[in-house]
N, C-alpha and C positions, 0 to 999 in steps of 0.2 A: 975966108971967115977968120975974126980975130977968135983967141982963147977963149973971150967973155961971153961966147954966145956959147958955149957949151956949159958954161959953170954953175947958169941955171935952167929946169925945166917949166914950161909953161905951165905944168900944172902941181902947185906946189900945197895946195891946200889941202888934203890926203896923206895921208903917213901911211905905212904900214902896222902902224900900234893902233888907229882907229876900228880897222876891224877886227884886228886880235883882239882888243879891248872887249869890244860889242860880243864874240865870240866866248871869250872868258867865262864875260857878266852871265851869258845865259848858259853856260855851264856850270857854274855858281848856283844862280836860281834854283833850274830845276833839280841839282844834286840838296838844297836845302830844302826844296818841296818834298822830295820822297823820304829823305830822313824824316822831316817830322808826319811827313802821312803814316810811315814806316813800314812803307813798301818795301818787299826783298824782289831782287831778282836772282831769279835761279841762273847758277851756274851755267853754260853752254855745253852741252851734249859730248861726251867722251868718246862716244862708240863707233868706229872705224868700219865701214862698209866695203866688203871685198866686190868686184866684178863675178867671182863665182860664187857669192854668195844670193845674188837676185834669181831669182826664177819669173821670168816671163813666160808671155807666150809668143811663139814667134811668129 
């Protein structure tokens, strides 16, 4: 095989910015939907669960 048949891929119509794009946009959106509905989300749970702390039953 010459050089030339490596230098391009059959499929060239796809980027990698295509879907990040699409991905962005609707991280965009829905972060402007809940600003202005003025939705909060609470924080994630702090509290640290030991193995000697559960009580089952065995």
């Amino acid at each position: 095989m010459t050089k030339r048949a490596f230098d391009k891929s059959a499929d060239q119509e796809f980027s990698v910015g295509l879907p990040v794009g699409i991905i962005v946009f609707c991280m965009l959106g829905i972060s402007a939907y809940l600003a202005v509905m003025g939705v909060e989300i609470p924080p994630p749970s702090t509290k640290v669960y030991l193995a000697s702390d559960v009580k089952g039953n065995p």
